[in-house]
C-alpha positions as CSV (number, residue, x, y, z in Angstrom):
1,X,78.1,-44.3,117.5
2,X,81.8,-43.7,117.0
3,X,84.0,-45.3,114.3
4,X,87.2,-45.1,111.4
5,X,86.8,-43.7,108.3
6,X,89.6,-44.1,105.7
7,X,89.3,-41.0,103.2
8,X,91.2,-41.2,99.7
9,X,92.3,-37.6,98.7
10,X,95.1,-38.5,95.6
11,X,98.0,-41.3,96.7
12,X,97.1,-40.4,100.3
13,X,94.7,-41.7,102.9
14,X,93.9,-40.2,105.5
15,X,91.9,-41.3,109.3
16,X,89.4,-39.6,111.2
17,X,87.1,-40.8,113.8
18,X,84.1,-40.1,113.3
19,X,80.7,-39.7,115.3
20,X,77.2,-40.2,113.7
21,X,74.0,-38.5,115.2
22,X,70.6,-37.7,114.4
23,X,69.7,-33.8,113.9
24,X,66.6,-32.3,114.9
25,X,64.8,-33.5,111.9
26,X,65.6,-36.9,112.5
27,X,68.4,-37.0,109.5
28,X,71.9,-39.3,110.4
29,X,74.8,-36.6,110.4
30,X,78.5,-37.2,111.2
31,X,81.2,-35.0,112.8
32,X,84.4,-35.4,113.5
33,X,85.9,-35.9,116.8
34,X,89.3,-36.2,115.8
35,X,91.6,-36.0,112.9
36,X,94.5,-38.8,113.0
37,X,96.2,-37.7,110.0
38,X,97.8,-39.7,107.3
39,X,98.0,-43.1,107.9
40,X,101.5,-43.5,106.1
41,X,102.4,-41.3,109.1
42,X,102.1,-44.5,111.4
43,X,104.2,-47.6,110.8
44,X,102.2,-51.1,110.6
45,X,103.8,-51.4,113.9
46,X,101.8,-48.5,115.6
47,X,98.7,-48.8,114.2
48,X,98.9,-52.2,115.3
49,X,99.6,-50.5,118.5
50,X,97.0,-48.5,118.3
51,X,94.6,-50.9,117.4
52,X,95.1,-53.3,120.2
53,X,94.6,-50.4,123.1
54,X,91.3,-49.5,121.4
55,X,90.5,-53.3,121.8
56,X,91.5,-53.2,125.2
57,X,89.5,-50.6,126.6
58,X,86.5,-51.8,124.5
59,X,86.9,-54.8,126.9
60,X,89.0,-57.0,125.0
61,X,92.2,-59.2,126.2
62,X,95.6,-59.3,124.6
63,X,95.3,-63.4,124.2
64,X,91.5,-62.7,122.2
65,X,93.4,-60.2,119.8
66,X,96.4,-62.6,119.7
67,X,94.3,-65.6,119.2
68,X,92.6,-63.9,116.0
69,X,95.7,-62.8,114.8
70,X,97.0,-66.8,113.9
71,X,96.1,-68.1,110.6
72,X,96.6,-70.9,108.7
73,X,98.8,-70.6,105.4
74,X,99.1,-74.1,104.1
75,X,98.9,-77.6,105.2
76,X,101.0,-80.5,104.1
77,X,101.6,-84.0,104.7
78,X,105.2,-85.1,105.9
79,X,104.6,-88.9,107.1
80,X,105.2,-90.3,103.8
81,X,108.8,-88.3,102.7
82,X,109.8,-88.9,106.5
83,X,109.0,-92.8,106.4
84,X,110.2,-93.2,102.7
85,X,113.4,-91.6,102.8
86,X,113.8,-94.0,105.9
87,X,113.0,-96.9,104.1
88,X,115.3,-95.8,101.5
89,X,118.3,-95.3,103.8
90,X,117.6,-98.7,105.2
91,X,118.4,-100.4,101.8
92,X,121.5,-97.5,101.4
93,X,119.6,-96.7,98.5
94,X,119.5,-93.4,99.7
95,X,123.3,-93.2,98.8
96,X,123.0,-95.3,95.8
97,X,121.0,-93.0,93.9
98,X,122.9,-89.7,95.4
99,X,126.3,-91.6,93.6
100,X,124.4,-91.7,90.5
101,X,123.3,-88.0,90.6
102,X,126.7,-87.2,91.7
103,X,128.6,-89.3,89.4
104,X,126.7,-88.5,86.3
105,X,126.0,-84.8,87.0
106,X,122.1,-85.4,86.2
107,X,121.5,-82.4,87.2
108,X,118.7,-83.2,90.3
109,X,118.4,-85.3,92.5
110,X,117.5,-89.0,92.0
111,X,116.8,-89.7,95.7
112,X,114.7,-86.9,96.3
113,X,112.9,-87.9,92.8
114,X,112.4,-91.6,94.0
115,X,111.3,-90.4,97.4
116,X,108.4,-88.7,95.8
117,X,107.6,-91.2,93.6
118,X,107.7,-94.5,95.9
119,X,105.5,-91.7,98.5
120,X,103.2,-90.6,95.9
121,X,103.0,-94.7,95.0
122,X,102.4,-95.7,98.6
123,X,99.8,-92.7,99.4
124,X,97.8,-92.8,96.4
125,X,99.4,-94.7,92.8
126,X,98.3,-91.6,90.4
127,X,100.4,-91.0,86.9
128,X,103.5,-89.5,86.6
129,X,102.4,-85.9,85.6
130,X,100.1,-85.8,88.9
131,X,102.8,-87.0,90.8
132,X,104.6,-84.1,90.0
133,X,101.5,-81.8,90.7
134,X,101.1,-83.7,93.3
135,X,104.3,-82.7,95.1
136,X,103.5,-79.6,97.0
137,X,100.9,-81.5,99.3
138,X,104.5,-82.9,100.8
139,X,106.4,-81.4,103.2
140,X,110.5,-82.7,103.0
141,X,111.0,-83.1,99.3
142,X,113.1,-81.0,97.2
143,X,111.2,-79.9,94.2
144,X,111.0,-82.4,91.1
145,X,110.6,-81.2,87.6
146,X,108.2,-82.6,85.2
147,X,110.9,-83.9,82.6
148,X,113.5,-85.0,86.0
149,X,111.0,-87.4,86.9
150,X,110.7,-89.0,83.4
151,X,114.5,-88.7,83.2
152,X,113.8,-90.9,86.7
153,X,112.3,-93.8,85.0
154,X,114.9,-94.0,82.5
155,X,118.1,-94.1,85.0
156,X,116.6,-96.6,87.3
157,X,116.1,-98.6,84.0
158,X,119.9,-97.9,83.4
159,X,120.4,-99.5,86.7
160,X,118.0,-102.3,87.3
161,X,120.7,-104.8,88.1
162,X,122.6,-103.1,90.5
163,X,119.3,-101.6,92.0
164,X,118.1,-105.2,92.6
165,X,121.2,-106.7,93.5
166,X,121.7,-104.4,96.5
167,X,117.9,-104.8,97.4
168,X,119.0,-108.8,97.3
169,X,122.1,-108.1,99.5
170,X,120.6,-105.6,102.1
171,X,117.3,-107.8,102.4
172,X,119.6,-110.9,104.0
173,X,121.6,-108.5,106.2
174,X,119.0,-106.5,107.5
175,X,116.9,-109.6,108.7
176,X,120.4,-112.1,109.0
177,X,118.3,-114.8,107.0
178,X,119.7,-117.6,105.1
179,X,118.3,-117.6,101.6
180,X,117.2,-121.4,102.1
181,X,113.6,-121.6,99.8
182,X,112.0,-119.5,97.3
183,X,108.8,-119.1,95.8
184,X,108.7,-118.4,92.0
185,X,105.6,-117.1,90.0
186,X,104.4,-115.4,86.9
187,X,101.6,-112.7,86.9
188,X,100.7,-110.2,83.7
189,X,100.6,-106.4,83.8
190,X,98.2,-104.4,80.8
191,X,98.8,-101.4,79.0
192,X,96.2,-98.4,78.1
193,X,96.7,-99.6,74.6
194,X,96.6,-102.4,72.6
195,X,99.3,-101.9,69.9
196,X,102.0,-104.3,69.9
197,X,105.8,-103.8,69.9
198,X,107.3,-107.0,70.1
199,X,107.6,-106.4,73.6
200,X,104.0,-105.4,75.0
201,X,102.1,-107.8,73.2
202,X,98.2,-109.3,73.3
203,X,98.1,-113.0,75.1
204,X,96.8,-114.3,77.9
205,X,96.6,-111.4,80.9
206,X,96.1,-112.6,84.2
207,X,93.7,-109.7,84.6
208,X,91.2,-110.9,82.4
209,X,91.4,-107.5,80.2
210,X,90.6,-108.6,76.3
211,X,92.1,-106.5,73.8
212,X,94.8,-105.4,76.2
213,X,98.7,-105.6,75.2
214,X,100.9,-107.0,78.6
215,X,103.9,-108.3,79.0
216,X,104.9,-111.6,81.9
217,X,106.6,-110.5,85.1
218,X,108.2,-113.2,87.5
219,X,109.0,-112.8,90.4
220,X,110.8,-114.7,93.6
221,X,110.5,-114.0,96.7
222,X,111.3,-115.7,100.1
223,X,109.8,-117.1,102.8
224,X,108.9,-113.5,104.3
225,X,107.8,-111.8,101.1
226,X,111.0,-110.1,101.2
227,X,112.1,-110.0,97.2
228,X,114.8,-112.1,95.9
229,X,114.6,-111.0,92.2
230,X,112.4,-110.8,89.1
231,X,112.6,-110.5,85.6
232,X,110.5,-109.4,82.9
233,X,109.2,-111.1,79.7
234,X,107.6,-109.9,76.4
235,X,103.7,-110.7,76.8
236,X,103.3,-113.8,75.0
237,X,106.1,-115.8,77.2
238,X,104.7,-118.7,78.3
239,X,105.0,-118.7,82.2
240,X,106.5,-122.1,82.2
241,X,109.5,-121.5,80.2
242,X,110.4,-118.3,82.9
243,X,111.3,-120.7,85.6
244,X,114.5,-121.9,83.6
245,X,116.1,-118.3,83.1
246,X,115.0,-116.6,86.3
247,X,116.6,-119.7,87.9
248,X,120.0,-119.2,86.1
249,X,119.8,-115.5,86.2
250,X,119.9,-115.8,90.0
251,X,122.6,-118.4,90.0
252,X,124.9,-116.4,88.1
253,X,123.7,-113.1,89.8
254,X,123.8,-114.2,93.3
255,X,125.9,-117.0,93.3
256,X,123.4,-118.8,95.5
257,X,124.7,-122.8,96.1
258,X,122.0,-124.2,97.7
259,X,117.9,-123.0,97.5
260,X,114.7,-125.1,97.2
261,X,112.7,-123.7,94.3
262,X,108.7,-124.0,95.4
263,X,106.3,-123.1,92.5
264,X,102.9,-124.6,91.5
265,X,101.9,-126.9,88.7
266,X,102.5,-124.3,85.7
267,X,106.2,-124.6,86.3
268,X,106.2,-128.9,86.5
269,X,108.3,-129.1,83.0
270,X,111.3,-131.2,81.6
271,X,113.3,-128.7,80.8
272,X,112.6,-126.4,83.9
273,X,113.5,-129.6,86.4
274,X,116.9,-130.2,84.3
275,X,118.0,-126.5,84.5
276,X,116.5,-126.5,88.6
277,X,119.0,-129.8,88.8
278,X,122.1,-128.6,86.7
279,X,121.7,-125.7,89.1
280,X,122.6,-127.5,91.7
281,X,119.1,-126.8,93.5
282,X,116.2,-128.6,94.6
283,X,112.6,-128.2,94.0
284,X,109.3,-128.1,95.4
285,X,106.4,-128.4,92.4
286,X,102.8,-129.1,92.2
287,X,102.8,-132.2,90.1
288,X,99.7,-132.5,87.7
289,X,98.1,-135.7,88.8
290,X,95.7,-136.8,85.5
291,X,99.4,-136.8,83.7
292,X,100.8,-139.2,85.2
293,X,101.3,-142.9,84.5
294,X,97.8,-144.6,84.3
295,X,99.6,-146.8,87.0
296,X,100.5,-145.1,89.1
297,X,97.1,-142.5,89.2
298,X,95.5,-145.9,90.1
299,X,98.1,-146.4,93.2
300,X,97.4,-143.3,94.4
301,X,93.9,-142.7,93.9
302,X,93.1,-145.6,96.9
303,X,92.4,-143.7,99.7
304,X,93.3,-147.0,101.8
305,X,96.4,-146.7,101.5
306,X,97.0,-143.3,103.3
307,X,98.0,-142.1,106.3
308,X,97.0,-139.2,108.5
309,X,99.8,-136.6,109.2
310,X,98.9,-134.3,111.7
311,X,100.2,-130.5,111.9
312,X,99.5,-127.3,113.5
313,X,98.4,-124.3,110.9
314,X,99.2,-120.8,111.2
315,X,97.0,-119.8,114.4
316,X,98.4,-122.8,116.3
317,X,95.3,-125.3,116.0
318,X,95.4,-128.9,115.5
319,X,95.1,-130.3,111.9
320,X,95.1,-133.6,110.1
321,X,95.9,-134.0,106.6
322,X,95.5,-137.7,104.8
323,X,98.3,-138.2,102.2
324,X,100.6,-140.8,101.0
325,X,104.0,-141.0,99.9
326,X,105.4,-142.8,97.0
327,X,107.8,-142.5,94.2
328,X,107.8,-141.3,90.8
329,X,110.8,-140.8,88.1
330,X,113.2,-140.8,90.6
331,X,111.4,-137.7,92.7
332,X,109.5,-138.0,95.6
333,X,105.8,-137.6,95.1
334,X,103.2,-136.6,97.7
335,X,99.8,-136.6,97.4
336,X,96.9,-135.5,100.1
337,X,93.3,-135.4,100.2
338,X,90.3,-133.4,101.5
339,X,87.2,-133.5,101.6
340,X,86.7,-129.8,101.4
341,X,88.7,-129.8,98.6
342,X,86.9,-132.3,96.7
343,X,83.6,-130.7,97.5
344,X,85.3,-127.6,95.9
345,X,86.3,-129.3,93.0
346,X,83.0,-130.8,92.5
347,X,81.2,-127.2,92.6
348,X,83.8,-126.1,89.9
349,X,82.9,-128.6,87.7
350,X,79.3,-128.4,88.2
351,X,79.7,-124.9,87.5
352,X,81.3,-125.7,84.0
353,X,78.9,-128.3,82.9
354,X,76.1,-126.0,83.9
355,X,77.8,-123.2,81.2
356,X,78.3,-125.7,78.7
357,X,74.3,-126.6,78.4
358,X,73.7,-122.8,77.7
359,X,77.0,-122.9,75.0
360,X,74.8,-126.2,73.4
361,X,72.5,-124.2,72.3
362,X,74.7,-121.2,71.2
363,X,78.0,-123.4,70.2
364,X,79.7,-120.9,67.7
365,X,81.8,-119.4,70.4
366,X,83.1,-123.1,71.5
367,X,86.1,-123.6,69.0
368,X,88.7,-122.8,71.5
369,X,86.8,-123.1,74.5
370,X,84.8,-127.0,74.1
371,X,87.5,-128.7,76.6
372,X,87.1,-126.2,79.0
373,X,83.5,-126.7,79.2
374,X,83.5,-130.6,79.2
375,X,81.8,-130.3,75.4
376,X,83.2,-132.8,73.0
377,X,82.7,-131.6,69.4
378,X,80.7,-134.2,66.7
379,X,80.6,-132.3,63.3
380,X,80.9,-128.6,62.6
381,X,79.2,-127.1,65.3
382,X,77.7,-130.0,67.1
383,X,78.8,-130.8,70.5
384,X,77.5,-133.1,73.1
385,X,78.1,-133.2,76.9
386,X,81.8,-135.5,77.0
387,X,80.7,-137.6,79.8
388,X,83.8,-140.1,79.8
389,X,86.0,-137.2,80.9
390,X,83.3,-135.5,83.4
391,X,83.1,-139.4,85.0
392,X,87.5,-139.4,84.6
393,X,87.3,-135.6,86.5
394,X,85.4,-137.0,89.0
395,X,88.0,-139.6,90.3
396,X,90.7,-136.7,91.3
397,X,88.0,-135.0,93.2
398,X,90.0,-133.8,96.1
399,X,93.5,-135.0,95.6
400,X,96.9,-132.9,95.2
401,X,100.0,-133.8,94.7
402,X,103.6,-132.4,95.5
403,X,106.8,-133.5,93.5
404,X,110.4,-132.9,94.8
405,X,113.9,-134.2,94.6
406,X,114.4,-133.6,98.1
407,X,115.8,-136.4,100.5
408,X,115.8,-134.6,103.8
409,X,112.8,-132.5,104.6
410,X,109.7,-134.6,106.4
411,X,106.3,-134.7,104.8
412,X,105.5,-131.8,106.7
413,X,108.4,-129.9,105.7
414,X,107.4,-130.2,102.0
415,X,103.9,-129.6,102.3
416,X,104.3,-126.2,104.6
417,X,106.7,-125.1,101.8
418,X,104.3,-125.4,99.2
419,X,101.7,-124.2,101.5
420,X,103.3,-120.9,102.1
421,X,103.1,-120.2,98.2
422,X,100.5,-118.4,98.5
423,X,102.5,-115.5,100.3
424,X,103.3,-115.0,96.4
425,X,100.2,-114.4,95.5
426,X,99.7,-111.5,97.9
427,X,102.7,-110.6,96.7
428,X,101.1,-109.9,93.3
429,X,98.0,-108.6,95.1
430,X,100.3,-106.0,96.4
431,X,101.8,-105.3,92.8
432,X,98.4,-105.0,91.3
433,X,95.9,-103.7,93.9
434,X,97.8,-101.8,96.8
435,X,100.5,-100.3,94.2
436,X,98.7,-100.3,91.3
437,X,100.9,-101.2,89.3
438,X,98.8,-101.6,86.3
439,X,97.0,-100.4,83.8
440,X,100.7,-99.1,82.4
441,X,100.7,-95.8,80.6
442,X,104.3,-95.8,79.4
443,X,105.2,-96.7,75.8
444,X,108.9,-97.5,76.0
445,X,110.7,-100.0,77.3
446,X,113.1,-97.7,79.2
447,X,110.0,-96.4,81.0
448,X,108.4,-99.0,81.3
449,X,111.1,-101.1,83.5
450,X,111.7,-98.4,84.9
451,X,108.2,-97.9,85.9
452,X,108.4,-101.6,87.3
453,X,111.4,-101.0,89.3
454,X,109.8,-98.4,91.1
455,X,107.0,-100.6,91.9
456,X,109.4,-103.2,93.0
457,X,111.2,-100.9,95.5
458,X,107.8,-100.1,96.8
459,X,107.1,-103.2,97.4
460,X,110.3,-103.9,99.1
461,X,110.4,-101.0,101.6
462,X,106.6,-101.7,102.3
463,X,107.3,-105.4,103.2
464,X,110.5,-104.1,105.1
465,X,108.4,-101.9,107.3
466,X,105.9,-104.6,107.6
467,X,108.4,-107.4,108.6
468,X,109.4,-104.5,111.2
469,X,106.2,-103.9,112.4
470,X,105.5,-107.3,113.1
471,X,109.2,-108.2,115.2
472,X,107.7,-105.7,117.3
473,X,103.8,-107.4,118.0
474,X,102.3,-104.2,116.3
475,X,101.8,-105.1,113.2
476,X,99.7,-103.3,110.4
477,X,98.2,-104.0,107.1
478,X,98.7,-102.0,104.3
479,X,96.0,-100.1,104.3
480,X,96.6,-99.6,108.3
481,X,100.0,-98.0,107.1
482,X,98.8,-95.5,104.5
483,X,95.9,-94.4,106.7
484,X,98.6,-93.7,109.4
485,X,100.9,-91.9,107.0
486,X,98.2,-89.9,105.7
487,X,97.3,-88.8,109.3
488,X,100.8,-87.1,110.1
489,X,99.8,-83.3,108.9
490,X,101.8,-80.4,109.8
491,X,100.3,-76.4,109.2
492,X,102.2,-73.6,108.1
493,X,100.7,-70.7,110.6
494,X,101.5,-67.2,111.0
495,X,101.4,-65.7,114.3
496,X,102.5,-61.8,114.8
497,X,104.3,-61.8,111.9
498,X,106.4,-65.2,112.5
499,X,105.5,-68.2,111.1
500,X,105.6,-71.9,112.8
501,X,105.0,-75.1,111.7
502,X,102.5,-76.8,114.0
503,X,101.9,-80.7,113.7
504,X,99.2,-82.6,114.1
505,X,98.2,-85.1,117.1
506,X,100.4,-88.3,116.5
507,X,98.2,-91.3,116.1
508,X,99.5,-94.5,118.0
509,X,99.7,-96.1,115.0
510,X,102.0,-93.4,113.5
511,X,103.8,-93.7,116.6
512,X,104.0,-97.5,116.0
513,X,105.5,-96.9,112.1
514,X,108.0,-94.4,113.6
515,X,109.1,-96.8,116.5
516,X,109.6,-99.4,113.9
517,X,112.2,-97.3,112.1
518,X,114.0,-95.5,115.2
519,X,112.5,-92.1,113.7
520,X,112.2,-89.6,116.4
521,X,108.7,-87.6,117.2
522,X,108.6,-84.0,115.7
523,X,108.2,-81.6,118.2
524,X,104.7,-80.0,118.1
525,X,105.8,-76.4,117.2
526,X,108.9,-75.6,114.9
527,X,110.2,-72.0,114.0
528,X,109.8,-72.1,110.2
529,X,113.5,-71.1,110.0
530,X,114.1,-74.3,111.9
531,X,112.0,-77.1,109.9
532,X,115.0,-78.1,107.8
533,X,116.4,-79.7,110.8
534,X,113.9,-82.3,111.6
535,X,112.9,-83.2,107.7
């Protein structure tokens, strides 16, 4: 059997084919049937040469040799820098932030920085520092320093305003809507910590997390998610008293002269309905029914006098809803009634009175809780089941009721709008669950808005390519969209000494997200000299 032996004599090596045999004692011996010389007597080029007509006659093919000559050097992801920097360049935030890396000679660049961010954010919500390890797995984005992307945080805090005023401005021309209602709401975001600043402060977090500092973040949005604004509070703002401010923040802002303002019953204050009014805008509010006038609660508790309004919901089907319409200081007050709800409420309550006969017996933890848990409180740690206001409970069993100062809409008008509030809610669910936007790990201020302006654009361009999406009868959920994304792969190969990228197989829903935004296919095989052209 014939093969190549390499022998090291000093610096050189030199090649010989060689032949092994047995002798006549049965013992393997080798001889030499020819003497190739040094091998830094050959270029590569040769050898390789050489090489491939060996393969040849041995009964090989030039495509089998060429085959296992391609390799794979790397593989990256390019879907999310393609579709974000699209995104961006919808909101012509793509120049925004090249002015301000431009203008203020920061030294990188802030779009390529926020591209990596909002795609890192929308692929898989990691902290900062892995973000920036993170990086290399892309394909289209410049490289980010570790300290440039902090730096990030703290120039889009520089420029919240003008960030969110252009998102405000683009969002009504790229859909041509008429900012006619918004939805206003207040969530909570936690920290990694609980020490307190005066700013991140321990109260009431939305998330349930004890010990945890937060601070209040409300939000408005309109009738298609799409953001309208939001402003941030220290953690122990009461939600009610946001309403007011975010209200004449956006009036002054936006110079907005007629909205409807739809929140729920948190908001139903004084002072909120005189700054709504001195606005110059109207509202849509759950009103709190057991508040009002003993009256008028009896009035509107007998079911005989209401009517049955009947409306199609989302999916087109036939409903009927009982309410009745009345008045009440001067606003319009409407109240409906469902038996579904009321066997909901009654559960609830059950549910409570059922906890409160285990607290009886354990009462110590009841001194801010015994209302909650229909307990009324005898002498120091006696309490008895309150059954006066379990029987008073009992009698709104399935009622709500809307309050506005609006003369035009119809019944069905008002109770869609406050319907649709819970498109704010998903809103947060976006925020919190898709985005993560909490826990926090930043500790100042600086970082932390900017932190939550980054969220925010996320959210934006994600409900932008959503609304897209959905124009066109394909829509997708978010999940649907970063399982997509994460399918667009491209390889760096090497072939003969070039190197290609080569791109994976285009899912339809890829194909769907790149319709959407007018982005053209990639081709399936790019020169790597070329690639700059297409990303």
């Amino acid at each position: 059997m014939a093969f190549l032996r390499q022998d090291k004599k000093g610096d050189a090596t030199y090649l010989r084919i060689v032949q092994s045999f047995r002798d006549t004692d049965g013992k393997i011996r080798h001889r030499t049937l020819y003497n190739l010389g040094k091998s830094s007597d050959y270029s590569p080029a040769a050898l390789k040469r050489i090489g491939q007509t060996l393969y040849e006659l041995g009964g090989g093919t030039k495509e089998e040799l060429e085959y296992r000559m391609l390799h794979e050097l790397s593989r990256f992801n390019y879907g999310f820098p393609l579709v974000v920097k699209q995104l961006l360049k919808a909101y012509s935030l793509d120049t925004f932030f090249d002015g301000m890396s431009r203008n203020q000679n920061l030294g990188f660049s802030m779009k390529e920085s926020v591209a990596l961010l909002i795609s890192e954010r929308l692929h898989d919500p990691v902290s900062k520092l892995s973000n920036y390890k993170n990086q290399s797995d892309y394909i289209g984005l410049s490289e980010i320093e570790l300290h440039q992307i902090y730096r990030t945080l703290d120039y889009l805090c520089d420029r919240q305003e003008s960030i969110k005023h252009l998102i405000y401005n683009k969002g009504r021309d790229l859909f041509n809507q008429k900012l006619d209602v918004v939805f206003y709401d207040v969530t909570t975001f936690y920290f990694d910590s609980n020490k307190e600043d005066g700013f991140r402060e321990k109260g009431f977090g939305k998330d349930g997390k004890i010990g945890k500092t937060i601070i209040t973040f409300g939000l408005l949005i309109d009738q298609n998610k799409q953001p309208v604004g939001y402003e941030v509070y220290q953690g122990r703002q009461y939600e009610g008293y946001t309403l007011s401010d975010a209200i004449s923040r956006l009036k002054n802002k936006y110079q907005i002269d007629k909205i409807i303002c739809v929140a729920d019953t948190g908001m139903m204050n004084a002072d909120n309905l005189i700054e709504i009014e001195d606005a110059g805008y109207e509202y849509i509010f759950g009103e709190r029914l057991k508040n009002i006038a003993q009256s008028k609660q009896d009035e509107i508790l007998d079911l005989t006098k209401y009517d049955v309004l009947e409306i199609e919901d989302e999916s087109g089907e036939s409903i009927k809803i009982q309410y009745y319409l009345t008045e009440y200081k001067g606003r319009k007050l409407i109240t409906t009634y469902s038996l579904n709800r009321a066997l909901k409420d009654r559960a609830e309550r059950e549910e409570k009175i059922e906890k409160a006969k285990i607290f009886l017996s354990q009462p110590a933890p009841l001194e801010k809780k015994a209302k909650n848990h229909y307990l009324k409180k005898l002498t120091q740690c006696q309490y008895v089941l309150d059954a006066d206001r379990i029987k008073r409970s009992e009698q709104f069993d399935g009622f709500m009721s809307v309050a506005t100062n609006n003369k035009e809409l119809t019944t069905a008008q008002i109770l869609d709008a406050y319907k649709q509030l819970y498109k704010i809610e998903h809103s947060f669910r976006s925020f919190k669950t898709f985005l993560e936007t909490r826990p926090m790990f930043h500790w100042t201020k600086a970082r932390i808005l900017g932190h939550l302006l980054l969220c925010y654009i996320s959210f934006t361009v994600l409900n932008y390519l959503q609304l897209k999406m959905k124009k066109l009868n394909t829509p997708q959920s978010e999940n649907q969209i970063r399982k997509n994304l994460l399918k667009m792969q491209m390889s760096l190969i090497t072939q003969n000494e070039e190197e290609f990228y080569l791109r994976s197989n285009t899912t339809d829903g890829a194909k769907q997200i790149m319709r959407a935004l007018s982005i053209k296919e990639i081709p399936d095989l790019i020169p790597r000299s070329n690639m700059s052209q297409y990303l």
